[in-house]
N, CA, C and O atoms as CSV, one atom per row, in Angstrom:
chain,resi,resn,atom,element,x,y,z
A,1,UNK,N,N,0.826,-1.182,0.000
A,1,UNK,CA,C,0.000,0.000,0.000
A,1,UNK,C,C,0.877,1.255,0.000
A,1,UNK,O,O,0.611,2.288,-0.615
A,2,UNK,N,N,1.989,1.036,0.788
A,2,UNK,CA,C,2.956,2.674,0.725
A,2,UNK,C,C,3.544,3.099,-0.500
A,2,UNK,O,O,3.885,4.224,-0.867
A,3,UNK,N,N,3.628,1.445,-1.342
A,3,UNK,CA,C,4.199,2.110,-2.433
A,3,UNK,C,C,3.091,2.161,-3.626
A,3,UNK,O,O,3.580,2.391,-4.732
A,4,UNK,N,N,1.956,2.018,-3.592
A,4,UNK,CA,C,0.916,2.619,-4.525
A,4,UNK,C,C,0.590,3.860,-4.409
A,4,UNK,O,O,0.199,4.587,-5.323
A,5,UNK,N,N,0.829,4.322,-2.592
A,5,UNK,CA,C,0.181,5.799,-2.112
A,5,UNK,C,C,1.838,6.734,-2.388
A,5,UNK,O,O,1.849,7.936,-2.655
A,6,UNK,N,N,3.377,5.713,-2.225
A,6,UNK,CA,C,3.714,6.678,-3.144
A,6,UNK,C,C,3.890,7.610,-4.447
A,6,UNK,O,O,4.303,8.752,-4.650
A,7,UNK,N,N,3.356,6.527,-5.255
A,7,UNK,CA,C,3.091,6.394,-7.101
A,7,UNK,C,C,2.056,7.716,-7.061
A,7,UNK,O,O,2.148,8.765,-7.699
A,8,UNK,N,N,1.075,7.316,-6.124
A,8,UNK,CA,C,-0.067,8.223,-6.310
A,8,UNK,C,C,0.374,9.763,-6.046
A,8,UNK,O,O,0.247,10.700,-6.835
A,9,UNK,N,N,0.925,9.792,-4.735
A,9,UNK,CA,C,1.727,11.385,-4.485
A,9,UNK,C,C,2.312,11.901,-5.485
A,9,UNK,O,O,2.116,13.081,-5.776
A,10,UNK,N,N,3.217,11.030,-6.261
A,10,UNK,CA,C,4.094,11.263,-7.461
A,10,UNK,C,C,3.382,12.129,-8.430
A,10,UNK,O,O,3.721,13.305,-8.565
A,11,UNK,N,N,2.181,11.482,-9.272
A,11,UNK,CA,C,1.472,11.401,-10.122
A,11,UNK,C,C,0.265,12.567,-9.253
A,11,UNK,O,O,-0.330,13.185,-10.135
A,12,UNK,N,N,-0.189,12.974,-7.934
A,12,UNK,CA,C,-1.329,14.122,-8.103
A,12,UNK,C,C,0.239,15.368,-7.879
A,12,UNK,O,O,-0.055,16.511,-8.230
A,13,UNK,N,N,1.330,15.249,-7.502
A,13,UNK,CA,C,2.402,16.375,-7.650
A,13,UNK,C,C,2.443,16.822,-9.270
A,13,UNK,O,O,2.497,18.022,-9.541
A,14,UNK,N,N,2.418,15.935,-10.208
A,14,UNK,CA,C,2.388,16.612,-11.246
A,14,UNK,C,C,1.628,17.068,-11.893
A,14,UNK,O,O,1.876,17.758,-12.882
A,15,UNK,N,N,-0.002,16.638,-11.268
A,15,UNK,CA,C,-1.378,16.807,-11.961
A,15,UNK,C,C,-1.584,18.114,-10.959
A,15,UNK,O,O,-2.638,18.728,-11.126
A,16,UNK,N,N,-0.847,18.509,-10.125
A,16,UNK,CA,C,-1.305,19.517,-9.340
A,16,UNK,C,C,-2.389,20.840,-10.238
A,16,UNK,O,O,-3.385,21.325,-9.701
A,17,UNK,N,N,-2.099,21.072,-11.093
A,17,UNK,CA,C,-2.543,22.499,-11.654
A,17,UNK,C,C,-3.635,21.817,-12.754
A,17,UNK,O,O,-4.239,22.607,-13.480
A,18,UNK,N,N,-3.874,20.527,-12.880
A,18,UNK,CA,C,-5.079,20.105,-13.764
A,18,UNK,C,C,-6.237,20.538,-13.145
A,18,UNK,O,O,-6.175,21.193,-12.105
A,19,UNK,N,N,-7.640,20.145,-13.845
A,19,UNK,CA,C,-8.979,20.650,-13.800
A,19,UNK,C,C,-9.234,19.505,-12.125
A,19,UNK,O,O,-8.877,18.327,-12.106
A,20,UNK,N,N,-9.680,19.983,-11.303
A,20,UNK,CA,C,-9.987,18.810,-10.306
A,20,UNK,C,C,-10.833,17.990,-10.201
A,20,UNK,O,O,-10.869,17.195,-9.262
A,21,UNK,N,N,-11.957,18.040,-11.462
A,21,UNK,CA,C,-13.166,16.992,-12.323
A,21,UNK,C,C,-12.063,15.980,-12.267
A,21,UNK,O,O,-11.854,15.151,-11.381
A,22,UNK,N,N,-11.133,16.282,-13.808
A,22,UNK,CA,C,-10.085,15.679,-14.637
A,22,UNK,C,C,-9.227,14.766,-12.876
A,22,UNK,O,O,-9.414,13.576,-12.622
A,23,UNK,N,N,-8.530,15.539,-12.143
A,23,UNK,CA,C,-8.023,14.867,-11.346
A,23,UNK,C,C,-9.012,13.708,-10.603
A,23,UNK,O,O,-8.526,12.579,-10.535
A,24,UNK,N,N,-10.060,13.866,-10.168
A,24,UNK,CA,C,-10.939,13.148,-9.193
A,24,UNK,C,C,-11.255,11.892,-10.177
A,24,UNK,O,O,-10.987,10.800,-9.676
A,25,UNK,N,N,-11.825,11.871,-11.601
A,25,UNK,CA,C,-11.689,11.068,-12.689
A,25,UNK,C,C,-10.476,9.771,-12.320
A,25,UNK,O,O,-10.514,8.542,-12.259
A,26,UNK,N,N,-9.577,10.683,-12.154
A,26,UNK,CA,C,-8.222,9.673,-12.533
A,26,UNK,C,C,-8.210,8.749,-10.945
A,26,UNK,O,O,-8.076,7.535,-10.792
A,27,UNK,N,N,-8.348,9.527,-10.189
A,27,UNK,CA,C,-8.340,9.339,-8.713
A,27,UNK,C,C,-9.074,8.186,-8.206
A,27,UNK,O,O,-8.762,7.395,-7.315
A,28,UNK,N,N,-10.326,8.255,-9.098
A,28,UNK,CA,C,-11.372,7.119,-8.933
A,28,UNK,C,C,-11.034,6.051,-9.523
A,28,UNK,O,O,-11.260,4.975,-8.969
A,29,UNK,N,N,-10.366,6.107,-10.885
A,29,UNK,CA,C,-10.276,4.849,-11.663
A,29,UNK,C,C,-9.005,4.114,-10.587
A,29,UNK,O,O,-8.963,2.921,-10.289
A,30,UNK,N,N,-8.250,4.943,-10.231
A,30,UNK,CA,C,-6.964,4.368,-9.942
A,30,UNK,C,C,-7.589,3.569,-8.618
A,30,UNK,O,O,-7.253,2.387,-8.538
A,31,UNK,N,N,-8.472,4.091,-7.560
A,31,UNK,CA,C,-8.907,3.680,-6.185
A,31,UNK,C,C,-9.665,2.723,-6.747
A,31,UNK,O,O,-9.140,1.639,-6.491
A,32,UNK,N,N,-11.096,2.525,-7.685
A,32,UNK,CA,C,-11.324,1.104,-8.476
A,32,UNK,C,C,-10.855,0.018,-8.818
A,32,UNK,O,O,-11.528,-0.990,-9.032
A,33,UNK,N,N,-9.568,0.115,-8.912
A,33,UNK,CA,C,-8.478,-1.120,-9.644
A,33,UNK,C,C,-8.378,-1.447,-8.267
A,33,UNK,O,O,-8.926,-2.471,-7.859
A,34,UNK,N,N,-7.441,-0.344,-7.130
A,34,UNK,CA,C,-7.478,-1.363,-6.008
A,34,UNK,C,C,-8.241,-1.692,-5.446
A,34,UNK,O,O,-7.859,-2.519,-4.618
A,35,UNK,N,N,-8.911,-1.558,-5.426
A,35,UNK,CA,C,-10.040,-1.896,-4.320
A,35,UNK,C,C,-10.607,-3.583,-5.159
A,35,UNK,O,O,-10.815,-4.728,-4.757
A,36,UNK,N,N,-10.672,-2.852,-6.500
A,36,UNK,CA,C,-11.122,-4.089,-7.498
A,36,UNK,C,C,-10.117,-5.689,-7.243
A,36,UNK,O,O,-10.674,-6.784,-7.313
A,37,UNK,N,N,-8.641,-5.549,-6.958
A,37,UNK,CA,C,-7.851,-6.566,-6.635
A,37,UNK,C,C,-7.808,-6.364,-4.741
A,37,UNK,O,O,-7.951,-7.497,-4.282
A,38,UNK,N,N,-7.709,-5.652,-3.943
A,38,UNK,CA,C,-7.595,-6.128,-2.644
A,38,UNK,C,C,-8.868,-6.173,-1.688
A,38,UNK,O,O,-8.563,-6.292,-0.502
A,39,UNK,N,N,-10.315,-6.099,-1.975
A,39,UNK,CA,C,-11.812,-6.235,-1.501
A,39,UNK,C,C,-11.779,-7.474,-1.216
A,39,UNK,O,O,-12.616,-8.071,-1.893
A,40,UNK,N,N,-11.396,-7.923,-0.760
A,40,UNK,CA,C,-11.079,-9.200,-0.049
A,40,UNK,C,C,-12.222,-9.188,1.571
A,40,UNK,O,O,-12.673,-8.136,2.024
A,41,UNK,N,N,-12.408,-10.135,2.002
A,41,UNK,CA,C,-13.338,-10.369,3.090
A,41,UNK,C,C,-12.300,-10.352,4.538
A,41,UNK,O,O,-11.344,-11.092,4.772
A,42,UNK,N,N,-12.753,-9.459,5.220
A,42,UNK,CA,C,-11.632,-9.560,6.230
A,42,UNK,C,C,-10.690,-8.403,6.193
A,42,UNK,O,O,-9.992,-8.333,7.205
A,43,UNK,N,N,-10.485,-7.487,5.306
A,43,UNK,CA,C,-9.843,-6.565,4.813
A,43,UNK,C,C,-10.625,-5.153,4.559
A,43,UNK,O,O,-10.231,-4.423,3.650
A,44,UNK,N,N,-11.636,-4.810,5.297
A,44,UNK,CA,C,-11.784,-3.484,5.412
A,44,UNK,C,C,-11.314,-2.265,6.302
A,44,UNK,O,O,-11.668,-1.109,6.072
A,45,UNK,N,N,-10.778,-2.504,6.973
A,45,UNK,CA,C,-9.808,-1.526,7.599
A,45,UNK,C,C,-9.044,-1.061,6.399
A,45,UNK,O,O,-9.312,0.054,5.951
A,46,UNK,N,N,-8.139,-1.779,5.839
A,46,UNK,CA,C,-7.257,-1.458,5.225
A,46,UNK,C,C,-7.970,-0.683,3.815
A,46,UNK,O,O,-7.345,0.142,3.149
A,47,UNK,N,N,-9.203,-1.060,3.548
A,47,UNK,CA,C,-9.495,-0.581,2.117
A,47,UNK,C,C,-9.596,0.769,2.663
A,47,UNK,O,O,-9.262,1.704,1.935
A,48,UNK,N,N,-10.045,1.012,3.940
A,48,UNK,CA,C,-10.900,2.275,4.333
A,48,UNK,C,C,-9.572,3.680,4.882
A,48,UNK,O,O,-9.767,4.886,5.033
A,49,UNK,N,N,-8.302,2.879,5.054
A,49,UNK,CA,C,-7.449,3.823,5.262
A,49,UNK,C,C,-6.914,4.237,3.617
A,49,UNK,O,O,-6.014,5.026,3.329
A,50,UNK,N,N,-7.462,3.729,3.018
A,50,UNK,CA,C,-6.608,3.525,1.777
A,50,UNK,C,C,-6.823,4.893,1.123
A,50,UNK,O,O,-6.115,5.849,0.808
A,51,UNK,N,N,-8.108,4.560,1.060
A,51,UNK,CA,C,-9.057,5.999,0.551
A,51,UNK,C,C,-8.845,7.157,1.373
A,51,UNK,O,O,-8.610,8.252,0.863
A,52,UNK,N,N,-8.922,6.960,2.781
A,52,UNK,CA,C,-8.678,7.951,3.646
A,52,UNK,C,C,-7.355,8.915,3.281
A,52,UNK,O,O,-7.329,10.146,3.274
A,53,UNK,N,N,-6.142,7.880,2.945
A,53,UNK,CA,C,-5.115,8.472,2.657
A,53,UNK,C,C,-4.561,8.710,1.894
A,53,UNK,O,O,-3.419,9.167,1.959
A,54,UNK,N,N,-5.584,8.334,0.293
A,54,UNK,CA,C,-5.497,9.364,-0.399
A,54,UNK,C,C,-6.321,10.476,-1.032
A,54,UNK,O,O,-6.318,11.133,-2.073
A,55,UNK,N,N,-7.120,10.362,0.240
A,55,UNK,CA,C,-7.964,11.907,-0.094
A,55,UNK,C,C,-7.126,12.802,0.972
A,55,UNK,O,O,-7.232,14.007,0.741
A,56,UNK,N,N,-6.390,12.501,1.987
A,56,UNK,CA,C,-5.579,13.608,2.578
A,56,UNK,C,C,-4.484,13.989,1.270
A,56,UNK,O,O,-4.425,15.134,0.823
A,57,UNK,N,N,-3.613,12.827,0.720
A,57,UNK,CA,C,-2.840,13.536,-0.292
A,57,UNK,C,C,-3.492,14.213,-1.226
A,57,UNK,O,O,-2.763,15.193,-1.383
A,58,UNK,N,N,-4.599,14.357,-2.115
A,58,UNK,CA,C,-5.487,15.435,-3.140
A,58,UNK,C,C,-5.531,15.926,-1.789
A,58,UNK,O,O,-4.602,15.348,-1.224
A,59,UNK,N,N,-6.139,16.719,-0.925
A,59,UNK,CA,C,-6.263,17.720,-0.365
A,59,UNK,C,C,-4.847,18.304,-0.039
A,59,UNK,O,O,-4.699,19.482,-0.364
A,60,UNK,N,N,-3.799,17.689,0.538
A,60,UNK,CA,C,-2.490,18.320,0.134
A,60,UNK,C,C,-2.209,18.906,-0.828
A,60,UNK,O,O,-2.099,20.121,-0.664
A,61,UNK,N,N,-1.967,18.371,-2.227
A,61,UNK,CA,C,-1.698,18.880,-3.528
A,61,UNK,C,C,-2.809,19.878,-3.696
A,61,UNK,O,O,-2.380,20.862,-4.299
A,62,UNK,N,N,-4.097,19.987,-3.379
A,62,UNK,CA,C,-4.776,21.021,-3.737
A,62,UNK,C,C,-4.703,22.099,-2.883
A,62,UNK,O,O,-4.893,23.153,-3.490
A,63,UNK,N,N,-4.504,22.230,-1.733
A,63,UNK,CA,C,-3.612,23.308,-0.738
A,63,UNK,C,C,-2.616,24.002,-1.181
A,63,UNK,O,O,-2.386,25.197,-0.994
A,64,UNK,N,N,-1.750,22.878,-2.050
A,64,UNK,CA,C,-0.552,23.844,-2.355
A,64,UNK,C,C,-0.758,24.572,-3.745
A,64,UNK,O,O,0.088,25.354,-4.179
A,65,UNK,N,N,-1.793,24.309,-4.341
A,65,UNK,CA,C,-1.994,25.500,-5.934
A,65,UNK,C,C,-1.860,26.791,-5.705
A,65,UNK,O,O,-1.309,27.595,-6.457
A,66,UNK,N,N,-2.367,27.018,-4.643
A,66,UNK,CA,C,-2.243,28.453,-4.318
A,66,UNK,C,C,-1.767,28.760,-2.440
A,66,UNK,O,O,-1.709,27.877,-1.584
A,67,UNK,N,N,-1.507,30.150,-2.244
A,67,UNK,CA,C,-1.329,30.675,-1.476
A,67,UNK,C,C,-1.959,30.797,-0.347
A,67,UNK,O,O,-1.469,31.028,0.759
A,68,UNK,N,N,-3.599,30.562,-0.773
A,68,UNK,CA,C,-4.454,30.776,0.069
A,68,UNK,C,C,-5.703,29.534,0.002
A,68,UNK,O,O,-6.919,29.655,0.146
A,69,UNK,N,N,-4.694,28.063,-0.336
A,69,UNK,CA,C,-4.867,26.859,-0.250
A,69,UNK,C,C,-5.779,26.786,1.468
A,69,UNK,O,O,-7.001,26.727,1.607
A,70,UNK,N,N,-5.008,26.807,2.296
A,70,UNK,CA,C,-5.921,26.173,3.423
A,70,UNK,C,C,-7.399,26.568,3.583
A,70,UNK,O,O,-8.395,25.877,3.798
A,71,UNK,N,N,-7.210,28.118,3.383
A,71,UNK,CA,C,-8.902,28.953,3.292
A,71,UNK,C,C,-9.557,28.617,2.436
A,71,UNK,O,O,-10.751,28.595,2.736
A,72,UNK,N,N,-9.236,28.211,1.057
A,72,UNK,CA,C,-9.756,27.794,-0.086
A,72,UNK,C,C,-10.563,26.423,-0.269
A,72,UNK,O,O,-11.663,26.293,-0.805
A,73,UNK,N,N,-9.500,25.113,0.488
A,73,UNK,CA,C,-9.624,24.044,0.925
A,73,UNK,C,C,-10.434,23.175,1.872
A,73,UNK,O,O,-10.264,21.968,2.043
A,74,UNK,N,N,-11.297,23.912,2.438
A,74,UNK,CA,C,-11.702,23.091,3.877
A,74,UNK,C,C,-12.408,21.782,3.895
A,74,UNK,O,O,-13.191,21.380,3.034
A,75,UNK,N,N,-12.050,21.183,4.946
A,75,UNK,CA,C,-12.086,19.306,4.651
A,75,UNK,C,C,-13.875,19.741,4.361
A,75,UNK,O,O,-14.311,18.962,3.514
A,76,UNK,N,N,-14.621,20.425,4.683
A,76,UNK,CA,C,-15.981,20.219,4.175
A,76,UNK,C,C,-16.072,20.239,2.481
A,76,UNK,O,O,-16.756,19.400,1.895
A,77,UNK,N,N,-15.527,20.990,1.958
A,77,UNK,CA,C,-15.521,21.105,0.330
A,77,UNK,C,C,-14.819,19.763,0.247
A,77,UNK,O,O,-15.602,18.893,-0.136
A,78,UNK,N,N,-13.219,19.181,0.556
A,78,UNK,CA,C,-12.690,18.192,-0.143
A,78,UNK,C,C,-13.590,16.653,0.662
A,78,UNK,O,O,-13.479,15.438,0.501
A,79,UNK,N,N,-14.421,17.496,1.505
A,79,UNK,CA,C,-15.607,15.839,1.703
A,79,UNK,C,C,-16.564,15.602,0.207
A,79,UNK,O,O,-16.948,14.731,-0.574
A,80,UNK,N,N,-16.605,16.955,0.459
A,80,UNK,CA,C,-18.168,17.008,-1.323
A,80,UNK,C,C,-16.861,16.470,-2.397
A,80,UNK,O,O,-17.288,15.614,-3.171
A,81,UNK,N,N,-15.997,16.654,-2.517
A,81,UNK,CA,C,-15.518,15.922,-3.549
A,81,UNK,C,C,-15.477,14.441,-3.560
A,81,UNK,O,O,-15.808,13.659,-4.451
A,82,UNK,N,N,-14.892,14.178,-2.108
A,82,UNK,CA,C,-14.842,12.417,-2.415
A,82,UNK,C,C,-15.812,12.093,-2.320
A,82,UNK,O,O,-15.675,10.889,-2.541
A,83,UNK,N,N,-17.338,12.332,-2.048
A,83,UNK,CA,C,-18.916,12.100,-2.066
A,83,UNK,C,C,-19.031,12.415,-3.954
A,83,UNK,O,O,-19.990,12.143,-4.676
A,84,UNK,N,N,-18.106,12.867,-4.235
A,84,UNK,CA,C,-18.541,13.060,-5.912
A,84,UNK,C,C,-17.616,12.343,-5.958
A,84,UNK,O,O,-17.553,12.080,-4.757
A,85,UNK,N,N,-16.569,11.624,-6.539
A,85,UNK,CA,C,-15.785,11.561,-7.223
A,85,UNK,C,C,-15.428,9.626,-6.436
A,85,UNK,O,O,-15.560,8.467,-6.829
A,86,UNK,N,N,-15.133,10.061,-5.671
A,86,UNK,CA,C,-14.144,8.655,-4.799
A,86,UNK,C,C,-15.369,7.582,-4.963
A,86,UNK,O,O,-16.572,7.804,-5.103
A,87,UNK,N,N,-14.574,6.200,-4.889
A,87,UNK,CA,C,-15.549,5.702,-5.004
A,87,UNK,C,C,-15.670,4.632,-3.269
A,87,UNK,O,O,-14.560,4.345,-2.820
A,88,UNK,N,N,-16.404,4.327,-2.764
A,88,UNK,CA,C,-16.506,3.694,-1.210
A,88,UNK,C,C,-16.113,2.462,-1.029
A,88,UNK,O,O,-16.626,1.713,-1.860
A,89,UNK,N,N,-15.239,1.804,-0.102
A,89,UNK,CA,C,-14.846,0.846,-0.090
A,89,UNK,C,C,-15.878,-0.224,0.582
A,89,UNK,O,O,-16.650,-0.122,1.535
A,90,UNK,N,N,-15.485,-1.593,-0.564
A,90,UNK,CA,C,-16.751,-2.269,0.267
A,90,UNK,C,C,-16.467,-3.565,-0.493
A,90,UNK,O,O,-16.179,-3.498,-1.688
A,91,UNK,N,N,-16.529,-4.645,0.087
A,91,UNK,CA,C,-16.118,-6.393,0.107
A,91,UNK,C,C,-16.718,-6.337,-1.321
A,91,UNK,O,O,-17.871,-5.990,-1.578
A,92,UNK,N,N,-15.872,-6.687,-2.124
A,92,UNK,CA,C,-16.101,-6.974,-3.457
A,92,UNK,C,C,-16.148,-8.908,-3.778
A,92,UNK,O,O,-16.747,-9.486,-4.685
A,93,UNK,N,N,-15.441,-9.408,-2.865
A,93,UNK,CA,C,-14.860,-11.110,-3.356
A,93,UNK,C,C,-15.014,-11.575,-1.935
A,93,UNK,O,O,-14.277,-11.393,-0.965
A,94,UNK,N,N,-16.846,-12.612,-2.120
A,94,UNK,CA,C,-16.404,-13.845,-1.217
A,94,UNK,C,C,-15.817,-14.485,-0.342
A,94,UNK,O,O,-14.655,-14.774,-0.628
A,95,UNK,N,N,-16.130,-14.769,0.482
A,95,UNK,CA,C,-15.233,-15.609,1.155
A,95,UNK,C,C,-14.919,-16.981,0.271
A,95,UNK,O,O,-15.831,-17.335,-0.477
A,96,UNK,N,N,-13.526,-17.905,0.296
A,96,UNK,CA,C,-13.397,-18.693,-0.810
A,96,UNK,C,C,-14.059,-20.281,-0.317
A,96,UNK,O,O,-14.155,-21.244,-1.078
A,97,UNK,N,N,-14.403,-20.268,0.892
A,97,UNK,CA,C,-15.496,-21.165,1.068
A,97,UNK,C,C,-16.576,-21.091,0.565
A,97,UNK,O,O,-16.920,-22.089,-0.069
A,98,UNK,N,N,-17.406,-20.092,0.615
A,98,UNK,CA,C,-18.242,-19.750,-0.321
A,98,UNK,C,C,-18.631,-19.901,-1.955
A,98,UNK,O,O,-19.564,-20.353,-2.619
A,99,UNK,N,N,-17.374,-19.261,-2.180
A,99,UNK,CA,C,-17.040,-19.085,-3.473
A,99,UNK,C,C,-17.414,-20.952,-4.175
A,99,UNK,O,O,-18.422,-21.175,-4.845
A,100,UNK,N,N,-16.475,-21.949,-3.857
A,100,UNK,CA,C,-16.613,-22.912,-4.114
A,100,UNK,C,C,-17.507,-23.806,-3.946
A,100,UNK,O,O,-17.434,-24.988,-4.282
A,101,UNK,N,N,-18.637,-23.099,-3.261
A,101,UNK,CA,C,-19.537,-24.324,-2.384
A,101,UNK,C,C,-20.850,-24.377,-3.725
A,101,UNK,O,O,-21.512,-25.368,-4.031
A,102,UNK,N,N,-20.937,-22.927,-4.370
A,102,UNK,CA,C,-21.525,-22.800,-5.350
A,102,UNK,C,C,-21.109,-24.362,-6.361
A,102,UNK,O,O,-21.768,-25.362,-6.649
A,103,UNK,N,N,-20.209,-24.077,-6.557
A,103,UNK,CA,C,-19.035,-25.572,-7.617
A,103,UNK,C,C,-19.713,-26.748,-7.226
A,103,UNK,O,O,-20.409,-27.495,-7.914
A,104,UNK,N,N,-19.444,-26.807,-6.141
A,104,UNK,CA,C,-19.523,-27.989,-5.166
A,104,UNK,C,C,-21.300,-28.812,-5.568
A,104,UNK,O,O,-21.599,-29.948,-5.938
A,105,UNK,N,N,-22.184,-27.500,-5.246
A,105,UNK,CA,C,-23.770,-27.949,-5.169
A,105,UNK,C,C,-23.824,-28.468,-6.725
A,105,UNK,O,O,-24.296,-29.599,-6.839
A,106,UNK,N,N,-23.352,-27.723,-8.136
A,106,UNK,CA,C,-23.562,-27.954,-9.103
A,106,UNK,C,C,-23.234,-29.115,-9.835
A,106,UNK,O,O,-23.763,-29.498,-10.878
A,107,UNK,N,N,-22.264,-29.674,-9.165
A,107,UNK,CA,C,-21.917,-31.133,-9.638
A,107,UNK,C,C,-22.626,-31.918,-8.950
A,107,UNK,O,O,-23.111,-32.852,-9.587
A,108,UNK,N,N,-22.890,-31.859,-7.711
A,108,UNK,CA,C,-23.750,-33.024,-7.539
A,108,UNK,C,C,-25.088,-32.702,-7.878
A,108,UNK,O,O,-25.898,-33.516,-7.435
A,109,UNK,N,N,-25.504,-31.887,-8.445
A,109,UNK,CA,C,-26.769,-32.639,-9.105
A,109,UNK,C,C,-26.813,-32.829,-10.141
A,109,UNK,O,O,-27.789,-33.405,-10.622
């Protein structure tokens, strides 16, 4: 995870001065993929810091566009964004007992 949330710092440092539609867009697809491979059962803490920490980094990078970033910024506006944009973490994949028991019923009948 530290080194996806570093990739990500990398990548909103250079998108800093893009449209923040355009950024939140990218933001979502990228939080989709993971969530899409680690939604695992048993693993929501971790999805939920995930997001957490990288909506503190976009609110960083969007602080620093300007001068008068913090006044501009307040976690109430960058909440309405991740309510637009982010997408919510939530058990995507089964437990794999489960998963198989489906298998299991279909052959025997």
């Amino acid at each position: 995870m530290s080194r996806t949330l570093a990739a990500i710092k990398l990548q909103l440092r250079r998108r800093r001065h893009a449209k923040v539609g355009e950024t939140g867009r990218w933001l979502a697809s990228v939080i989709r993929g993971w969530l899409g491979y680690y939604a695992v059962p048993d693993n929501m803490r971790r999805l939920d810091e995930f997001v957490v920490s990288v909506t503190k980094l976009w609110l960083h990078q969007l602080r620093r566009r300007s001068q008068k970033g913090r006044v501009a910024w307040p976690w109430e506006r960058i909440n309405r964004l991740v309510d637009l944009y982010l997408p919510q973490p939530k058990i995507l994949h089964p437990y794999p007992k489960d998963r198989f028991r489906a298998r299991l019923k279909a052959r025997t009948v």
